[in-house]
Steps between C-alpha positions, in 0.01 A plus 500: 500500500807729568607490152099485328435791697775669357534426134091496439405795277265743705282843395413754749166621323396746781845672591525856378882606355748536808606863613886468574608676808847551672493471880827640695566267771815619597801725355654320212215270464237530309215240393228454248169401556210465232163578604153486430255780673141529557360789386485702846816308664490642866126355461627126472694257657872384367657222420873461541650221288869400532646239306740217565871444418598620138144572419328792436191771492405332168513099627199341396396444865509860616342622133206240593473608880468831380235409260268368792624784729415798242166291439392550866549841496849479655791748405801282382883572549744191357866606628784430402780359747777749401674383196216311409319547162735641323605781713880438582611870458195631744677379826883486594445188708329152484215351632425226765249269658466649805525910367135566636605918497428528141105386546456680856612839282241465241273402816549815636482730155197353415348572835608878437343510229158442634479127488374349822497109468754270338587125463808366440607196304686311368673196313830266603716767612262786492275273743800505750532854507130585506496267845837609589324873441215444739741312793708780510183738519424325808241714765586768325381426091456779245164618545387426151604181507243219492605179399791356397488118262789298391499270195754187599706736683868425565479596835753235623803583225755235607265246485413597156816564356616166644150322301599720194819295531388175423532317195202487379469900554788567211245600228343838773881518671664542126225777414516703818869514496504571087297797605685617802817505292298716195423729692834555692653542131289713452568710814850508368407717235332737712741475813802401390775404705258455841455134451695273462360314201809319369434236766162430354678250345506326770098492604340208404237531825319757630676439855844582299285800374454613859790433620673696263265826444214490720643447811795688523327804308260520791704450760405118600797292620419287255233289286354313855470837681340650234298215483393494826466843580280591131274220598159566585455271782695676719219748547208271410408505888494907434195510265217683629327564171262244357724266279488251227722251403416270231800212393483165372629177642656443154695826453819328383739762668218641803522203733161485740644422757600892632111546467438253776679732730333537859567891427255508243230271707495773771471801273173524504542748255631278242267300257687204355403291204734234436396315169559149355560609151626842364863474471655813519322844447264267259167399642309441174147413519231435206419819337140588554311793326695806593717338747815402341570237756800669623401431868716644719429828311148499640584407820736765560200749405248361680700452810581931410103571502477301811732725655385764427168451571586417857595860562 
């Protein structure tokens, strides 16, 4: 289903053209999102997409969460992780799985701007941060913020890195890390001489990837430290927003077992739907008149409405 999901051909009939905007999150970093207002935006609710590792505003999942977000009368913004999307030249640094200033910026922007009530969510990597996000909120979250959901979050990054490892992961290790390494070419052009991409020679994982930009770029001791200190479940206990997390038992490189943590039992915050079937960011179901069967999509804005309509 991980792979279906992906490579399946989908339309997003009812999704007006995008608006690109630039959000400052910081000096010397700038990042583009691509959104889709209502007519009167301070009027409406908004949905905050963010996308996992090496994707983009324009993946096919956040295009078709958008679709069913916009359709309900939601405002949609689909960030981009700096670097992301093409935008290498917009920000003098990288990006990582645990950077949860970027989204708490365009949190607080939007709220200047008028708009009262926001979800957050996100896929893989953007689900970590979008927990992350909320745990370090605390008592004390933004006060537009109403609900945060995660899509087979990789809240628990050792333990997926280490699944992403095995054998029978080479096909989704291979294309993550031919990404990764794109991309840091291409940062070459636009930084030169910061990074030290002559040794991408030498990446053939994305742990090697880490351990040679990521970490030391942010200051980590190293790939486990960032690893463990990124990861979402360090403030899962932290969440006092309602939350969703949706995963799959079959998510080749999100084990389940993290999921089953007692932390997330006694958040009684936290909804968790732990699936059979769905592999990873997939959950396919049969198409059904205007429901494309993209399921987690709907869930994620029907758990939003709920939310909101509790307060």
């Amino acid at each position: 289903m991980t792979i279906y999901s992906w490579g399946r051909p989908r339309t997003f009939p009812r999704l007006p053209a995008a608006t690109a905007r630039h959000f400052d999150v910081e000096p010397g970093a700038r990042v583009l999102a691509h959104c889709h207002w209502q007519r009167d935006p301070a009027a409406h609710p908004a949905l905050l997409a963010l996308h996992g590792l090496e994707g983009s505003s324009t993946a096919h999942y956040m295009r078709g969460l958008a679709d069913k977000a916009f359709a309900r009368g939601f405002n949609v913004i689909l960030l981009n992780q700096r670097n992301c999307g093409g935008t290498e030249a917009l920000s003098e640094g990288l990006y990582h799985s645990g950077l949860t200033a970027d989204a708490d910026h365009v949190i607080r922007e939007l709220e200047a701007e008028g708009i009262a009530r926001v979800v957050v969510a996100g896929y893989s990597l953007g689900g970590n941060l979008a927990l992350k996000l909320a745990g370090e909120y605390g008592d004390a979250p933004r006060p537009s913020l109403r609900a945060v959901c995660a899509v087979s979050p990789v809240m628990e990054l050792a333990e997926c890195v280490r699944a992403l490892e095995r054998r029978q992961n080479f096909v989704y290790q291979w294309n993550f890390v031919r990404g990764l390494k794109a991309r840091m070419r291409r940062k070459g052009v636009s930084a030169p001489g910061r990074f030290p991409v002559d040794r991408l020679i030498d990446v053939r994982t994305v742990r090697q990837f880490d351990e040679l930009f990521t970490a030391p770029h942010f200051g980590f001791a190293g790939a486990d430290d960032y690893y463990h200190r990124a990861s979402a479940m360090r403030t899962i206990d932290r969440i006092r927003v309602p939350a969703l997390i949706i995963s799959a038992e079959d998510d080749p490189f999100v084990p389940a077992e993290p999921f089953k943590d007692p932390r997330i039992a006694a958040n009684p915050h936290i909804r968790l739907v732990l699936t059979r079937h769905g592999g990873h960011c997939g959950f396919v179901a049969q198409p059904s008149g205007d429901d494309d069967g993209y399921w987690a999509e709907t869930q994620i804005v029907n758990f939003a409405e709920e939310a909101l309509a509790e307060r």
